[in-house]
FIKEBA-680614 format. One record per residue (C-alpha): residue number from 1; z, y, x; residue in three letters; chain. Coordinates in Angstrom, 3 decimals, always signed. Last residue first. Layout:
FIKEBA-680614
{atom NUM {Z Y X} ALA A} ...
This chain:
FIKEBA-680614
{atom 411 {+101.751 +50.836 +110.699} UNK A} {atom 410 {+101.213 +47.235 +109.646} UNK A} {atom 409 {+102.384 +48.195 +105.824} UNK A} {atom 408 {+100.274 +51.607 +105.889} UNK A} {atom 407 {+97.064 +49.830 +107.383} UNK A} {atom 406 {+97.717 +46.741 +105.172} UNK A} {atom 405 {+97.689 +49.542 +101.944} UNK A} {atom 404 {+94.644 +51.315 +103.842} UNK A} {atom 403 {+92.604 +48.024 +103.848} UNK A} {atom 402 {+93.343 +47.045 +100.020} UNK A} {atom 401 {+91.799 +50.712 +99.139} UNK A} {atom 400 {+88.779 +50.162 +100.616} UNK A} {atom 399 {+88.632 +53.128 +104.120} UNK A} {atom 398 {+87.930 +56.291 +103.792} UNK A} {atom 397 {+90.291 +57.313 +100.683} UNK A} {atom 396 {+92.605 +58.891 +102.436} UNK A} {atom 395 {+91.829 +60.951 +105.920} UNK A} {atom 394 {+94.715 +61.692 +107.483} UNK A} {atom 393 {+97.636 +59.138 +106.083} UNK A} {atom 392 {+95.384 +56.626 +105.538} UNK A} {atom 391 {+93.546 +57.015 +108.563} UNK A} {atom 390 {+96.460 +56.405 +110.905} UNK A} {atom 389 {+95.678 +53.464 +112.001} UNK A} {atom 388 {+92.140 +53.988 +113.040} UNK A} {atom 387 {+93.816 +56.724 +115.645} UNK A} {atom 386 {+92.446 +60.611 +115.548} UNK A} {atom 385 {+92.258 +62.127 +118.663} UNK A} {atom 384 {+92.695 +66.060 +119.223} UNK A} {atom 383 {+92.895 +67.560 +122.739} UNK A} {atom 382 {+95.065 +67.663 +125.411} UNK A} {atom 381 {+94.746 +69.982 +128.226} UNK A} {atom 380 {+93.778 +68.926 +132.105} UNK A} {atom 379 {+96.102 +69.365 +134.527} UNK A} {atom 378 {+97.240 +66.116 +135.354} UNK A} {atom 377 {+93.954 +65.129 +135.845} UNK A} {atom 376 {+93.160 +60.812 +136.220} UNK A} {atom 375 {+94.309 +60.373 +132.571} UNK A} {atom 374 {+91.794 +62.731 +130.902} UNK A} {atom 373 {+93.476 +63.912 +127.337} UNK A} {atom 372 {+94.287 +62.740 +124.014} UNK A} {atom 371 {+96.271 +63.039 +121.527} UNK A} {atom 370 {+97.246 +61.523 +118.151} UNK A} {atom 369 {+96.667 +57.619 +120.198} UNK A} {atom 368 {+100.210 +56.771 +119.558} UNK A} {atom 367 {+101.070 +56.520 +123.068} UNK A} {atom 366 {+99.472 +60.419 +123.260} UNK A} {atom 365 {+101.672 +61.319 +121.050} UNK A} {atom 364 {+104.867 +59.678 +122.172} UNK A} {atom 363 {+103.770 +61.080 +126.085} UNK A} {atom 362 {+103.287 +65.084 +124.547} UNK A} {atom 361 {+106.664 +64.559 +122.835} UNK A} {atom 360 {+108.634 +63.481 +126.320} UNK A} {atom 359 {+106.753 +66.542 +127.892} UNK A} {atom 358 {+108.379 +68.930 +125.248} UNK A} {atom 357 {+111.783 +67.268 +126.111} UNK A} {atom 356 {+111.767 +68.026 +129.917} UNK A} {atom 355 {+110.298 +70.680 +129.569} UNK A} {atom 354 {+112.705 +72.151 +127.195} UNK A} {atom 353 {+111.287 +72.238 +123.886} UNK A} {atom 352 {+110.823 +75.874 +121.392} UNK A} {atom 351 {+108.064 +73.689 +120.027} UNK A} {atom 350 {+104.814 +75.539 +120.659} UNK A} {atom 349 {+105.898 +76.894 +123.631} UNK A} {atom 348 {+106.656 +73.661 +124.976} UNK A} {atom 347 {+103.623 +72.398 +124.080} UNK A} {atom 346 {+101.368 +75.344 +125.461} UNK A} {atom 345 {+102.195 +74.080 +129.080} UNK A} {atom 344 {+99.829 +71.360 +128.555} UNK A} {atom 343 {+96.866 +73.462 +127.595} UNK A} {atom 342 {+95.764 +73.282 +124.150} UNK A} {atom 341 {+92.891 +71.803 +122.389} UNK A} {atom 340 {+90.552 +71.469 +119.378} UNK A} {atom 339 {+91.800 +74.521 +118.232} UNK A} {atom 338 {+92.639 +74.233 +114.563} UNK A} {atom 337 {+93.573 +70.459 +114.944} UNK A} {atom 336 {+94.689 +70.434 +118.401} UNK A} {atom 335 {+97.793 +73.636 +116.689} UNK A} {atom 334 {+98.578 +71.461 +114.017} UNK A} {atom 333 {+99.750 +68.533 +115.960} UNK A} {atom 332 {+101.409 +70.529 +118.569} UNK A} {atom 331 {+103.098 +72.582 +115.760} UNK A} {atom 330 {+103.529 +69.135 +113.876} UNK A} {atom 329 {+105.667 +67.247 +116.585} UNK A} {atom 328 {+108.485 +69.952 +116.578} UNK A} {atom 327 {+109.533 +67.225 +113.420} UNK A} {atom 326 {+110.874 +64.730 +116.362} UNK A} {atom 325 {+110.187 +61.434 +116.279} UNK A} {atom 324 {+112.812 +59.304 +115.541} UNK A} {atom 323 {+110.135 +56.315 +114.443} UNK A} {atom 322 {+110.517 +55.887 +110.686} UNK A} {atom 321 {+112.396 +58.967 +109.563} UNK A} {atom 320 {+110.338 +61.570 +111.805} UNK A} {atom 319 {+107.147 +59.445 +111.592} UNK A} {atom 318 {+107.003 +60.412 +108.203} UNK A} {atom 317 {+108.045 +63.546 +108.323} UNK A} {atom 316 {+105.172 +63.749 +111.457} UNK A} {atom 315 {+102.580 +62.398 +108.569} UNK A} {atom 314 {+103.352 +64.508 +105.883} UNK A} {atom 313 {+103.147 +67.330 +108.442} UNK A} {atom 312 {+99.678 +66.076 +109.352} UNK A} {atom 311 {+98.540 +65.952 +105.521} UNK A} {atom 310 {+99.643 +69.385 +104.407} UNK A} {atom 309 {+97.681 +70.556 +107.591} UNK A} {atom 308 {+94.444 +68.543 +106.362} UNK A} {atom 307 {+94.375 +70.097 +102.797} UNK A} {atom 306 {+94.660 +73.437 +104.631} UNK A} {atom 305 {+91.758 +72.594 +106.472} UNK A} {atom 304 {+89.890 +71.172 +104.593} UNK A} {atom 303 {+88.737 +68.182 +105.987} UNK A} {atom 302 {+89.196 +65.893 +102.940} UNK A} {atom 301 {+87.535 +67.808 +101.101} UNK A} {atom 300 {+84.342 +68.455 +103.439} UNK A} {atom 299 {+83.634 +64.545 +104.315} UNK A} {atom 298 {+83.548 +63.979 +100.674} UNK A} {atom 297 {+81.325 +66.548 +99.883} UNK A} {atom 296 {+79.482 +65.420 +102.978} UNK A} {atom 295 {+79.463 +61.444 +100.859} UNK A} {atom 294 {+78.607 +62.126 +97.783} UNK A} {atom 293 {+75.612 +64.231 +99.245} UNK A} {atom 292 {+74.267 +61.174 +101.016} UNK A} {atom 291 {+74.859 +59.477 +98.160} UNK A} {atom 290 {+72.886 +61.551 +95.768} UNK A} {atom 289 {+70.146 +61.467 +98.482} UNK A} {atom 288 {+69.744 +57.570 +98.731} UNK A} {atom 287 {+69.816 +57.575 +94.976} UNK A} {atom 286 {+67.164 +59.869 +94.206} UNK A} {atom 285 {+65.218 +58.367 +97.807} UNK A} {atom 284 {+65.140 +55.637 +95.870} UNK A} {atom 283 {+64.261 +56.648 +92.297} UNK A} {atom 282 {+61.126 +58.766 +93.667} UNK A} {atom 281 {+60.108 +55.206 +95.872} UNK A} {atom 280 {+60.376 +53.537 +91.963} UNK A} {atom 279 {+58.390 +55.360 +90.860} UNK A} {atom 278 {+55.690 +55.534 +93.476} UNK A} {atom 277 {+55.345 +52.360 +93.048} UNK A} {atom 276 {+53.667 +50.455 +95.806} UNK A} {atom 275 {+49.833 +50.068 +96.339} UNK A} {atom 274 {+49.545 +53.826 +96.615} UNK A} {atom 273 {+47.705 +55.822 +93.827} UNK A} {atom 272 {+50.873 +57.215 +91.798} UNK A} {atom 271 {+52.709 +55.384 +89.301} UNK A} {atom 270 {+50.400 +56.593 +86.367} UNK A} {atom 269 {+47.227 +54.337 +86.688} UNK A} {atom 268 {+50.035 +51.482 +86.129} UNK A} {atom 267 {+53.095 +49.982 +87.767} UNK A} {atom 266 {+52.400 +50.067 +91.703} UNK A} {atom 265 {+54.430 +47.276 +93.145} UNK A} {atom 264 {+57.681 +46.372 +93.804} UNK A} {atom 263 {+59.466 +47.013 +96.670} UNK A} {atom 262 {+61.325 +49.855 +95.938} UNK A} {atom 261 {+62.843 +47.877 +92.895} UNK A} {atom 260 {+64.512 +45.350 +95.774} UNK A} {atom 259 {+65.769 +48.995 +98.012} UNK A} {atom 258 {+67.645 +50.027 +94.221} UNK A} {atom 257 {+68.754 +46.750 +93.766} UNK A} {atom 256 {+70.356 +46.358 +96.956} UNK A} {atom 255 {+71.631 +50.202 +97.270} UNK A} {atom 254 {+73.255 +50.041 +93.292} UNK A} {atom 253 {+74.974 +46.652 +94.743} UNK A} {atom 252 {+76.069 +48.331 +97.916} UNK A} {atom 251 {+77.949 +51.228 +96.062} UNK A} {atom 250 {+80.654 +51.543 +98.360} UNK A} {atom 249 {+78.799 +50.154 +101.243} UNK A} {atom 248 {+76.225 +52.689 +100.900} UNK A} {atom 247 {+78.293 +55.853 +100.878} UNK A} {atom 246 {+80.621 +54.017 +103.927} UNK A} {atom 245 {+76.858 +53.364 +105.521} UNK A} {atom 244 {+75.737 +57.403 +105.124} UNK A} {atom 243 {+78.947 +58.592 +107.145} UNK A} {atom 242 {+80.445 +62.164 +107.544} UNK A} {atom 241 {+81.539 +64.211 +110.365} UNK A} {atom 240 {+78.846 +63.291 +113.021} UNK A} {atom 239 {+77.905 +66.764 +113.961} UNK A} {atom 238 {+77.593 +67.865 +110.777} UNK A} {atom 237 {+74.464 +65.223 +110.439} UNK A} {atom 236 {+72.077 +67.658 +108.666} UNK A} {atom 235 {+70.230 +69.271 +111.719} UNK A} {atom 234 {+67.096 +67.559 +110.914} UNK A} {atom 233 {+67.398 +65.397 +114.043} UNK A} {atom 232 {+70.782 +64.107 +112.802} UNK A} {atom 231 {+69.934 +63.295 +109.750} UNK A} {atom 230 {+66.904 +61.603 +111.240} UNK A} {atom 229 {+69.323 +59.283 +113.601} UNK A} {atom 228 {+71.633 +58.792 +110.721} UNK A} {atom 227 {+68.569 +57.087 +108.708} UNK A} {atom 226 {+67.633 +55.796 +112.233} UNK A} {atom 225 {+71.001 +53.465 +111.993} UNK A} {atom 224 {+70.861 +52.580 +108.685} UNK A} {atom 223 {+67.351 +50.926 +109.713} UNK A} {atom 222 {+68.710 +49.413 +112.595} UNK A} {atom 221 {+71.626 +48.263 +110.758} UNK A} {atom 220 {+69.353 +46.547 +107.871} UNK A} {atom 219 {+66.922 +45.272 +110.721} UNK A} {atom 218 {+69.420 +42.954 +112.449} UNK A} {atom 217 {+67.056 +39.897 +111.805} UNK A} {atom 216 {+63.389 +39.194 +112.966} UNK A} {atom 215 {+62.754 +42.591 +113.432} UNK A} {atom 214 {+60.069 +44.347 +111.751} UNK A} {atom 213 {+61.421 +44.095 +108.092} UNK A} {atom 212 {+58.401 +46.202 +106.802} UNK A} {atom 211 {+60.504 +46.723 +103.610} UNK A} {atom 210 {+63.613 +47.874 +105.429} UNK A} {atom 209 {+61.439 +50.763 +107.322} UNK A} {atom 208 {+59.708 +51.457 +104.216} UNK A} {atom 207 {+62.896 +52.109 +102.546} UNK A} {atom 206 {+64.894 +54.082 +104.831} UNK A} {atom 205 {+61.301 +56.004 +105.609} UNK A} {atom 204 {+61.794 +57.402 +101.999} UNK A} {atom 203 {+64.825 +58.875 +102.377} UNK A} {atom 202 {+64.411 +60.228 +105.568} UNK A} {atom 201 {+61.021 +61.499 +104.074} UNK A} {atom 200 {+63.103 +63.392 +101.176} UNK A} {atom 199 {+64.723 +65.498 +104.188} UNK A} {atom 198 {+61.364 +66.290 +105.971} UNK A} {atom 197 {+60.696 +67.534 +101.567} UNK A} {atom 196 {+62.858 +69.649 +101.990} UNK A} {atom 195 {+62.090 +70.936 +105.387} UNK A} {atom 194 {+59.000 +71.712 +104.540} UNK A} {atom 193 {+56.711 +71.873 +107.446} UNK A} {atom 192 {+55.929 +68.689 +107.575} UNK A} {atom 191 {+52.818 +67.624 +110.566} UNK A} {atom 190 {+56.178 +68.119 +112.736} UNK A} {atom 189 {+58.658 +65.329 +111.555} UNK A} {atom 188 {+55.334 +62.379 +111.966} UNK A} {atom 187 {+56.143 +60.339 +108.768} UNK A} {atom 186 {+52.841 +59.223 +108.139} UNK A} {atom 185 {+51.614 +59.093 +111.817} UNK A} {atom 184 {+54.907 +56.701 +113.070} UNK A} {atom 183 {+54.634 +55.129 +109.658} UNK A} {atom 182 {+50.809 +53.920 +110.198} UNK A} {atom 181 {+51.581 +52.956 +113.385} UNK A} {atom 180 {+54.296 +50.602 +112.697} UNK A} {atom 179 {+52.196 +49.036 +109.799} UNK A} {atom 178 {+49.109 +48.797 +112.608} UNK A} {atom 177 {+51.544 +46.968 +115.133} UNK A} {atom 176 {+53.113 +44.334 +112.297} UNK A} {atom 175 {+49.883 +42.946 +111.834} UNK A} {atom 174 {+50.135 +39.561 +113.454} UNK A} {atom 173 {+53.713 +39.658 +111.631} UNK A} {atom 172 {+52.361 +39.293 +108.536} UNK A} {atom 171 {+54.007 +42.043 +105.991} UNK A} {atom 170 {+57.389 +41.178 +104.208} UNK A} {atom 169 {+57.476 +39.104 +101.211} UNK A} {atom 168 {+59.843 +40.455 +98.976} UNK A} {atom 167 {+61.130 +38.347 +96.255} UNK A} {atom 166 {+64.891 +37.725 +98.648} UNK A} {atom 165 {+63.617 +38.725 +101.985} UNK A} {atom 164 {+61.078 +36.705 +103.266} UNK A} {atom 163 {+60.120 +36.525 +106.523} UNK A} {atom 162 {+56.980 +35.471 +108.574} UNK A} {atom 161 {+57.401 +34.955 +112.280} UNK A} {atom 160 {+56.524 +36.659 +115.660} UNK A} {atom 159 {+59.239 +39.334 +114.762} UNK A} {atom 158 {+59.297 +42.901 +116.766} UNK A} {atom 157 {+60.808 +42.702 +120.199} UNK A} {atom 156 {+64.377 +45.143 +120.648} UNK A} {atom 155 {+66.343 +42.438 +121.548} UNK A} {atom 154 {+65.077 +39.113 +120.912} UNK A} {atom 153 {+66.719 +37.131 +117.790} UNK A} {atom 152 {+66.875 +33.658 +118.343} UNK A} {atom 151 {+65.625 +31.061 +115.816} UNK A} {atom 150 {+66.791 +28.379 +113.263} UNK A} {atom 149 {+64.479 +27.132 +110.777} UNK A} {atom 148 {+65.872 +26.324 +107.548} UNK A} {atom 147 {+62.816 +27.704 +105.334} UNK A} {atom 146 {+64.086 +30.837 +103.994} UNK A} {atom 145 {+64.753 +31.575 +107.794} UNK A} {atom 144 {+68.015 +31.189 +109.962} UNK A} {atom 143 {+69.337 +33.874 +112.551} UNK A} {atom 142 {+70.138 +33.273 +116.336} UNK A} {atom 141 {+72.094 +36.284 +118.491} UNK A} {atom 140 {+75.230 +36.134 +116.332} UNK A} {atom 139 {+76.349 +33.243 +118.514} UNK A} {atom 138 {+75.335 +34.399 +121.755} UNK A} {atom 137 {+78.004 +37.618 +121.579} UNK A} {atom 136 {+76.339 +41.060 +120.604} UNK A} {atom 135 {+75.972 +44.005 +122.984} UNK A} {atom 134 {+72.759 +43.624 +124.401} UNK A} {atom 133 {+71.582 +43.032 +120.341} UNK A} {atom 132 {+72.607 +46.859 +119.532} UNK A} {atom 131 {+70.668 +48.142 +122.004} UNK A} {atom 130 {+67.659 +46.612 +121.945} UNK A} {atom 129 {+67.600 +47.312 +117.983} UNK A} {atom 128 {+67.929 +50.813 +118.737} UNK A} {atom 127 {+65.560 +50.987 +121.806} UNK A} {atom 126 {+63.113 +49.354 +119.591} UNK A} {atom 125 {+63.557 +51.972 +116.522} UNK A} {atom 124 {+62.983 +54.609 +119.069} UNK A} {atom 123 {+59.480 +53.018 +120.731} UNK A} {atom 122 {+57.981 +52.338 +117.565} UNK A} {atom 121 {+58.638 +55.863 +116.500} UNK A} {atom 120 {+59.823 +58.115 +113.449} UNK A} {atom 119 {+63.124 +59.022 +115.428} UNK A} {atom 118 {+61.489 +61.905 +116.810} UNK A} {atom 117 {+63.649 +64.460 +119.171} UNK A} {atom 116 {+61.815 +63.296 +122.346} UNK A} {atom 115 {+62.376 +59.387 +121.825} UNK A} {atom 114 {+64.465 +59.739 +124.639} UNK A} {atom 113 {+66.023 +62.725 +123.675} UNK A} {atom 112 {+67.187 +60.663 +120.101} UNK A} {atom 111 {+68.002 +57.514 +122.608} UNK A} {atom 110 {+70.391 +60.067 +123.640} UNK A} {atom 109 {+71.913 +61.580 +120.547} UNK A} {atom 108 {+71.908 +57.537 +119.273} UNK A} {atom 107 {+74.524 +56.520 +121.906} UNK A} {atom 106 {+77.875 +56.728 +120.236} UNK A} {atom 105 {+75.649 +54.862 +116.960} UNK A} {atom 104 {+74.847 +52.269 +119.716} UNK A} {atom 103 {+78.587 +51.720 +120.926} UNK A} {atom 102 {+80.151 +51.966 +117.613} UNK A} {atom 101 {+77.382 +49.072 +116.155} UNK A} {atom 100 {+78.054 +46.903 +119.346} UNK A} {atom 99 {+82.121 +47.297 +118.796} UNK A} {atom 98 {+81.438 +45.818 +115.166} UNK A} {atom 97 {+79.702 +43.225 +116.000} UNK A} {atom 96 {+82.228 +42.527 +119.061} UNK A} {atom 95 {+84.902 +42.480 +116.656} UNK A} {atom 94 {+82.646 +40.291 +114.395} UNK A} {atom 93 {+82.321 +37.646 +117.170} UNK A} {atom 92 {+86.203 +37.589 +118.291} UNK A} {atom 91 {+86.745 +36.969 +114.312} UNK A} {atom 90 {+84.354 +33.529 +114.939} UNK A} {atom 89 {+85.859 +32.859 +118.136} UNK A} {atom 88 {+89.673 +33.190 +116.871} UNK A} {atom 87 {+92.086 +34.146 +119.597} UNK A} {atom 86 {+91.221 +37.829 +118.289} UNK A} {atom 85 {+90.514 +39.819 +120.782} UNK A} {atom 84 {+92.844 +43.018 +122.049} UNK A} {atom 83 {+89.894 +45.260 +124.550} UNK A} {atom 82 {+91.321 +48.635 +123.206} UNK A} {atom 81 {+88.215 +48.907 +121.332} UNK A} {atom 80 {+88.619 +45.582 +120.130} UNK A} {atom 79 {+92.589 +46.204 +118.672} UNK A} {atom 78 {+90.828 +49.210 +116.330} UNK A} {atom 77 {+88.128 +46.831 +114.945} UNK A} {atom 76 {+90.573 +44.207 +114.166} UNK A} {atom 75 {+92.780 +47.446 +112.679} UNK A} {atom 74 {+89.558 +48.435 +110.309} UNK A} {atom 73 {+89.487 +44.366 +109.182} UNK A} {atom 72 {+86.143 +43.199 +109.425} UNK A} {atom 71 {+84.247 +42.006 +106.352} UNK A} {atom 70 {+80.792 +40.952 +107.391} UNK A} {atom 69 {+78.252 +40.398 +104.857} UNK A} {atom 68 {+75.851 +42.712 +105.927} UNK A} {atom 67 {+76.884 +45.447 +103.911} UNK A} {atom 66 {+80.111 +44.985 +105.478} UNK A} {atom 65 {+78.325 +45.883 +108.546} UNK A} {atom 64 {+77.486 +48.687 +107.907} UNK A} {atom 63 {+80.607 +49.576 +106.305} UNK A} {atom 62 {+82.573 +48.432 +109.031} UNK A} {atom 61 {+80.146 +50.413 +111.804} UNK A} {atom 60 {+80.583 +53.875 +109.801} UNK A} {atom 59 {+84.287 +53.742 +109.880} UNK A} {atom 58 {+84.519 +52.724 +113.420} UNK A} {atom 57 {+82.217 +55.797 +114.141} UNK A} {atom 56 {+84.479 +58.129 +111.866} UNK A} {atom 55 {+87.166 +58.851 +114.630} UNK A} {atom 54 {+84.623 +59.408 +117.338} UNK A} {atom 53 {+83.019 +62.317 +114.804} UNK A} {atom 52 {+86.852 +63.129 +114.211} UNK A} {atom 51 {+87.532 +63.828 +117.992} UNK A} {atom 50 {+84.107 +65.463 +118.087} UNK A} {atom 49 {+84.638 +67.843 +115.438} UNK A} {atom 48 {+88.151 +68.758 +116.688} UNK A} {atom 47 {+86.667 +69.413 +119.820} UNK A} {atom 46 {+83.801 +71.833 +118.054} UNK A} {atom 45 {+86.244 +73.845 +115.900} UNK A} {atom 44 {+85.989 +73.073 +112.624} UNK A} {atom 43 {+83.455 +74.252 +109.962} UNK A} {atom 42 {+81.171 +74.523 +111.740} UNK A} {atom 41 {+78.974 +71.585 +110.116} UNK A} {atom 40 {+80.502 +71.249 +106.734} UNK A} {atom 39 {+79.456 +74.276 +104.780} UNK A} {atom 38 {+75.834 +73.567 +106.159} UNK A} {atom 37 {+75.915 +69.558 +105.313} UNK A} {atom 36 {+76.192 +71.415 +101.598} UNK A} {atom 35 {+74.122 +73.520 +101.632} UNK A} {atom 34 {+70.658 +71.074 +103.035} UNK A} {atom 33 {+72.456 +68.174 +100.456} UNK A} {atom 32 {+71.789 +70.777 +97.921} UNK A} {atom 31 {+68.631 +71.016 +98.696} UNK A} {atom 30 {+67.627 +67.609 +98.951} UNK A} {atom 29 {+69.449 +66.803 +95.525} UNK A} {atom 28 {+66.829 +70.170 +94.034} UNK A} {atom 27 {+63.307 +69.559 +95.937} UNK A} {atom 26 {+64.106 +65.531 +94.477} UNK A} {atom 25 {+64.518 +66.265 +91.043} UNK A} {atom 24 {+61.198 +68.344 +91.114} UNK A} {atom 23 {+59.541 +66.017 +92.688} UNK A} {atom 22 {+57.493 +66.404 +96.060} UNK A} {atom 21 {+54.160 +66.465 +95.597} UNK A} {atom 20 {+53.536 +63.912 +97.081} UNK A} {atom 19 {+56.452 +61.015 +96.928} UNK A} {atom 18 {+56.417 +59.234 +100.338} UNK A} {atom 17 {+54.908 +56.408 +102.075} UNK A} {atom 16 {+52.745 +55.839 +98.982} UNK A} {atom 15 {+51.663 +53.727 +100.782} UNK A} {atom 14 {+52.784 +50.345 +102.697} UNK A} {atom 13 {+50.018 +48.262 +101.548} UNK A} {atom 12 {+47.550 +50.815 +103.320} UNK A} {atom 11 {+48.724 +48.568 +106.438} UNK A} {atom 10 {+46.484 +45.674 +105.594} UNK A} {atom 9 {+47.938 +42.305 +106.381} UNK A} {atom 8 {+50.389 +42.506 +103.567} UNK A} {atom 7 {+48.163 +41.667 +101.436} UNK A} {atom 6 {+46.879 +38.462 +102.567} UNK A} {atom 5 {+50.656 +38.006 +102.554} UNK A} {atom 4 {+50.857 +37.253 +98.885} UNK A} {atom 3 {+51.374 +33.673 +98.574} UNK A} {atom 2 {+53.882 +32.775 +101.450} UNK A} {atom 1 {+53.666 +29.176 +101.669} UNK A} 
């Protein structure tokens, strides 16, 4: 049935597991993705950072999962974190997909600790896919093979069953412990003491992860999942400010085709000494990179911060002739953006309000979800929150055009 998987029984199958030496194409796109997640980490103040880090999480989960198939509306998304399900089981299902995927990328800075800083282990990528499947509803919890066979996913177990993926022909899953251990020593963060070439390896890893296919589904989002995991270990995750799965989603074909070439084969005597193309792993983690860097120079536009302040008083004269709210709104606005927060007496400095009238704004903005603050301390200061529905407006261009327009019109 499955022709080749005499080979995949040998874990030397799975080399090269990187490009040595490191290209010269790839020293240079790793680099500049090193500079340029630099300029954007710091670059706000650290509340701010965080409000927008929880901002982009929803973000990140719809394009993952949209790469998967599953096209959930950004406001569906934003009504199931308030708890508002859709009547409809199937879109009740992908709200709680997409919830799951928020919850375990929220969590991924702790299973990181577990995993003592290393996401290159058996024991993180479990925790991972355990976590995500706890979350799911019973009906995404079963996946169909090639053949027609209908079987339940386990949280956080490896597969028992042989897969194929499109032509690839993933390795037997008898042998599935020696292929993990050969990555977990191959890819080991502190045997590399380049740091270029640690960045390459998160490239490379997001392939060979996806071609061992150790799960018996769910192993695309666990896989996107460590890729922001190792970003994030290697310092290069801006604390959470930009998002590897939009970059991916928005050129998913390129990814598909560029993870199927991945798979194939050495060429000839000069496509490196591994029984996979070397090639072909060089083109990947080309393409991974340039994305990855697509995406923090993204990230870094659109929160400049004078570019951002343009785009919060558009929004309060916005709001101003569609909702009465008052144009004071921006100064408190303005001033949780550039310091993350401000104590509640500062709003009525800020606007020149009474206190009446200044508390009045404080309650419309935190009803619209543009500030927050911790409900059980009526002291405590408000700080910046960013609302799904008002990414358009914010933060243009982060969500598929057609979304923003029903974002704008249901506004």
């Amino acid at each position: 049935m499955y022709t080749s998987i005499a080979l995949y029984r040998n874990p030397a199958a799975i080399s090269p597991l990187k490009p040595t030496p490191l290209p010269k194409e790839l020293h240079a796109v790793a680099l500049s993705v090193v500079e340029a997640a630099a300029r954007l980490s710091g670059s706000l103040h650290p509340v701010t950072a965080a409000a927008i880090a929880d901002f982009l999480r929803p973000a990140n989960s719809y394009y993952s999962n949209l790469i998967e198939g599953h096209d959930t509306h950004p406001l569906e998304i934003a009504r199931a974190l308030q708890e508002q399900y859709s009547a409809d089981s199937r879109n009740r299902s992908l709200q709680l997909e997409a919830t799951a995927h928020i919850a375990v990328h929220a969590r991924l800075p702790e299973l990181l600790t577990e995993a003592g800083g290393n996401p290159y282990t058996e024991s993180f990528w479990r925790a991972v896919h355990r976590a995500f499947y706890a979350h799911l509803p019973e009906d995404l919890c079963w996946t169909t093979t090639a053949e027609g066979n209908r079987l339940r996913v386990l949280p956080g177990e490896f597969r028992t069953s042989e897969v194929r993926v499109g032509r690839h022909v993933a390795p037997a899953a008898d042998s599935l412990p020696a292929f993990v251990r050969r990555l977990e020593e191959g890819y080991q963060p502190r045997y590399e003491h380049d740091r270029l070439a640690r960045v390459v390896q998160i490239a490379a890893a997001h392939h060979r992860l996806a071609w061992l296919h150790p799960f018996l589904d769910g192993n695309g989002r666990v896989t996107r999942l460590f890729s922001d995991a190792a970003f994030r270990a290697e310092g290069l995750d801006a604390s959470g400010l930009w998002s590897m799965s939009r970059g991916l989603a928005r050129h998913e074909a390129t990814y598909k085709r560029a993870l199927a070439a991945a798979d194939a084969q050495r060429e000839n005597d000069y496509d490196g000494r591994g029984n996979l193309s070397e090639r072909q792993l060089v083109a990947f983690c080309q393409f991974f990179l340039t994305v990855a860097l697509d995406q923090i120079t993204y990230m870094s536009g659109v929160l400049a911060i004078d570019d951002m302040l343009r785009r919060l008083q558009g929004l309060v004269q916005l709001l101003v002739i569609k909702r009465k709210w008052r144009p004071e709104t921006y100064y408190v606005l303005e001033a949780v953006f550039l310091k993350g927060h401000i104590a509640r007496r500062e709003v009525e400095r800020l606007t020149g309000l009474s206190d009446k009238t200044a508390k009045a704004l404080a309650t419309q903005l935190l009803q619209a979800g543009l500030l927050a603050t911790e409900p059980t301390d009526h002291l405590a200061p408000y700080r910046a929150a960013y609302p799904i529905g008002f990414a358009p407006a914010l933060f243009p261009g982060l969500y598929p055009a057609g979304k923003e327009i029903d974002m704008i019109n249901l506004g």
